[in-house]
C-alpha positions as a Markdown table, in Angstrom:
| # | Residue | x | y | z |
|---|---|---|---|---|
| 1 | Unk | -47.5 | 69.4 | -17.9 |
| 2 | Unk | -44.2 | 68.5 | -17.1 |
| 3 | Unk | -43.4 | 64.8 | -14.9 |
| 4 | Unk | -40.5 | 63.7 | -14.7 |
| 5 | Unk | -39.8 | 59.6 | -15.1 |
| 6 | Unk | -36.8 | 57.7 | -12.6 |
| 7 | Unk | -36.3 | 55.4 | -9.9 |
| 8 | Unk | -37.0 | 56.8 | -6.5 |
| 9 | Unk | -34.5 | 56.4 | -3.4 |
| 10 | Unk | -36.5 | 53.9 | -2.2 |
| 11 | Unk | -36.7 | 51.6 | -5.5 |
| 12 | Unk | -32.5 | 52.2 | -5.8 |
| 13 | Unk | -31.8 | 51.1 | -2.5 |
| 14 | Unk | -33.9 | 48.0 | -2.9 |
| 15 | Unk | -32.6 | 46.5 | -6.8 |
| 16 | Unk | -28.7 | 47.6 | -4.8 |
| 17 | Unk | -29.9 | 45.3 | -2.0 |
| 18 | Unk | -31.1 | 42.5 | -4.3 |
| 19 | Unk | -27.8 | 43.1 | -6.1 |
| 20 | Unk | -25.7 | 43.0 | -2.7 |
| 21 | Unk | -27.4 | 39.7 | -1.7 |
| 22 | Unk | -26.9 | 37.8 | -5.2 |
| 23 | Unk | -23.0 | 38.8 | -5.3 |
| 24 | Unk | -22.5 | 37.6 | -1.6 |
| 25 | Unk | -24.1 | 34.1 | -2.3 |
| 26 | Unk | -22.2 | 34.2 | -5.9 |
| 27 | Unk | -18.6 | 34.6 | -3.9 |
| 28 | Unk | -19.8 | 32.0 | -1.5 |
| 29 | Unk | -20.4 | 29.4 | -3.9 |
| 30 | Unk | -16.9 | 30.2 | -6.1 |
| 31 | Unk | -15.1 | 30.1 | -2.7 |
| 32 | Unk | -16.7 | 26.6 | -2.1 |
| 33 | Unk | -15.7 | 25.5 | -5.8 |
| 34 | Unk | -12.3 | 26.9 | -5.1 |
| 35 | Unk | -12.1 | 24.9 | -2.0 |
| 36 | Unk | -13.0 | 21.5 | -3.6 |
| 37 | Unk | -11.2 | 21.5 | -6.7 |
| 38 | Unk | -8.0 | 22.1 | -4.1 |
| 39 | Unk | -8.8 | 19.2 | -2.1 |
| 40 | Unk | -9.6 | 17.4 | -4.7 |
| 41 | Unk | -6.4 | 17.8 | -6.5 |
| 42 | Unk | -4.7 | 17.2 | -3.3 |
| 43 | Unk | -6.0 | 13.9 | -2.8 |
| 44 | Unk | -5.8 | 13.1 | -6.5 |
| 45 | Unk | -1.5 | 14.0 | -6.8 |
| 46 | Unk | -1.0 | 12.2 | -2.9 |
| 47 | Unk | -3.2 | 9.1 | -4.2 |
| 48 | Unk | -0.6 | 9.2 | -7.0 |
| 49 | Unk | 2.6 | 9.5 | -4.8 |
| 50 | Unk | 1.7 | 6.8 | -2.4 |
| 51 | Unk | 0.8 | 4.4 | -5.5 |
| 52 | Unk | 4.0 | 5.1 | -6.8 |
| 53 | Unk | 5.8 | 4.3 | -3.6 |
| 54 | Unk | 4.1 | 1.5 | -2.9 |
| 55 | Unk | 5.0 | 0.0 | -6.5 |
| 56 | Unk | 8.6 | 1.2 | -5.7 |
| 57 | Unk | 8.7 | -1.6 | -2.9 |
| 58 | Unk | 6.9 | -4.2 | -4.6 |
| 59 | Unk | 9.9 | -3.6 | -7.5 |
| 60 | Unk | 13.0 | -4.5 | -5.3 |
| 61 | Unk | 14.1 | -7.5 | -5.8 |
| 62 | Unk | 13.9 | -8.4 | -1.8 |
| 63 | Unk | 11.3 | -7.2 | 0.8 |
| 64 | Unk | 12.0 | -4.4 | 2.6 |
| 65 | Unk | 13.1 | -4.4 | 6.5 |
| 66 | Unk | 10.3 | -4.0 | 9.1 |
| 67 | Unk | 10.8 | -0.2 | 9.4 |
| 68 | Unk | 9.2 | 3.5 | 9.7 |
| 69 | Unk | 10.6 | 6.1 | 7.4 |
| 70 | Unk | 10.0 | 10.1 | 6.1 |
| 71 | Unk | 11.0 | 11.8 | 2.7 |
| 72 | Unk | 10.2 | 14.4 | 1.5 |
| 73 | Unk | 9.9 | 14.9 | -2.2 |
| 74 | Unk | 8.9 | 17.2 | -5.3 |
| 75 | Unk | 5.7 | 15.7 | -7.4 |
| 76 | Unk | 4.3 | 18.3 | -9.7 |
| 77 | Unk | 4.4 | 21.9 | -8.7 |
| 78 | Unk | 3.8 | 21.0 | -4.8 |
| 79 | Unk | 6.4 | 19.7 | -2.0 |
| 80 | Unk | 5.5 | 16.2 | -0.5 |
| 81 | Unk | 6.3 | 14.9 | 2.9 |
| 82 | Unk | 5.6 | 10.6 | 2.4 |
| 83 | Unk | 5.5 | 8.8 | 5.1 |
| 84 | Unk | 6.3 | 4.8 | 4.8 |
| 85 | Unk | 5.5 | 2.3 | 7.7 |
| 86 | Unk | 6.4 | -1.1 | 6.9 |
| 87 | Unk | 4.8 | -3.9 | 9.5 |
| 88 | Unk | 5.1 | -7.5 | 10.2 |
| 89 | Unk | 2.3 | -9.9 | 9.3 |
| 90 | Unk | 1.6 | -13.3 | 11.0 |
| 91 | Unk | 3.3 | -14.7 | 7.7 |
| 92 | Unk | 6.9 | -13.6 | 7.7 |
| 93 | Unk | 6.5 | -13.3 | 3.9 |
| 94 | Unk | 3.7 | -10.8 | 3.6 |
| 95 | Unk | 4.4 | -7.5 | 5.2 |
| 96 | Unk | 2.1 | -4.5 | 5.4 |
| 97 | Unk | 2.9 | -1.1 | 3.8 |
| 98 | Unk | 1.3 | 1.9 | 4.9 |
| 99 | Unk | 2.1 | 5.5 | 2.7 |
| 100 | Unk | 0.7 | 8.6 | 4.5 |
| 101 | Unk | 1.2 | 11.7 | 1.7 |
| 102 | Unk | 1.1 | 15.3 | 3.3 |
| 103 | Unk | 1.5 | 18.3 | 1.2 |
| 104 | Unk | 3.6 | 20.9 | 2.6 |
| 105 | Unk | 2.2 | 24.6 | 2.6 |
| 106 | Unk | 4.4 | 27.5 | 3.3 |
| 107 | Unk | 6.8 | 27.2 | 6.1 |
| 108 | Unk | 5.1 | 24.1 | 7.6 |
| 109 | Unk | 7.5 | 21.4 | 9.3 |
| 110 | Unk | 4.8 | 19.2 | 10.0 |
| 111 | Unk | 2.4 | 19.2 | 7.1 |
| 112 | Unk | -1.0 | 17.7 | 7.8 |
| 113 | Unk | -2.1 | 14.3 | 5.8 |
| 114 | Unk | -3.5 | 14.3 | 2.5 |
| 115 | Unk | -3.7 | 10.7 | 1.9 |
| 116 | Unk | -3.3 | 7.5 | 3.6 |
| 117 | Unk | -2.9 | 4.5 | 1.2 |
| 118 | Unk | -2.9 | 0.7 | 3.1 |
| 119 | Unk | -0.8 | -2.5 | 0.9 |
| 120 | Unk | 0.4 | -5.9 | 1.4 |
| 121 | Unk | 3.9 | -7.0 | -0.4 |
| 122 | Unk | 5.1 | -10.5 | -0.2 |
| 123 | Unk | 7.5 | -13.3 | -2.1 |
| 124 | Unk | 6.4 | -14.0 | -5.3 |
């Protein structure tokens, strides 16, 4: 007697099924881990760069003028675009310091924000 032992068509076409459907969820959640450790990251080295302007202007020796200005600048292996707004208070020795951080990508000119990071400077 002579059988022969294997897999039929049927029982190979469903384990490459199964197989198909585990791989397509596996890429799915990478691409999602991918996705958040780059946002993450990119809020992280923007929350950085606005602290560090911020401190910048509370350093000077006087306040700085009521004023809206860009730069653009290198911080780590990325291309900044920082923002600063510097407003009037009620008391003419507090101002307000707003620092919006956008990471430029390719061959933006108008990079989209990252990080928005509110302060108040005064005379000490």
């Amino acid at each position: 007697m002579n059988t022969q032992r294997g897999f039929t068509l049927i029982e190979v076409l469903v384990a490459l099924l199964v197989f198909g459907l585990i791989a397509t969820a596996a890429a799915e959640v990478g691409s999602q881990y991918i996705s958040s450790y780059e946002r993450i990251r990119d809020k992280t080295l923007a929350g950085w760069v606005a602290d560090n302007r911020i401190n910048e202007l509370r350093l000077q020796e006087n306040l700085p003028e009521i004023s809206e200005n860009t730069n653009d600048m290198d911080y780590g292996p990325y291309r900044w675009q920082v923002t600063t707004a510097v407003l009037g208070t009620e008391d003419p020795s507090i101002l307000r310091v707003e620092v919006t951080v956008a990471r430029f990508r390719g061959n933006e000119s108008e990079p989209p924000p990252v990080h928005t990071l509110s302060a108040f400077i005064g005379d000490s």
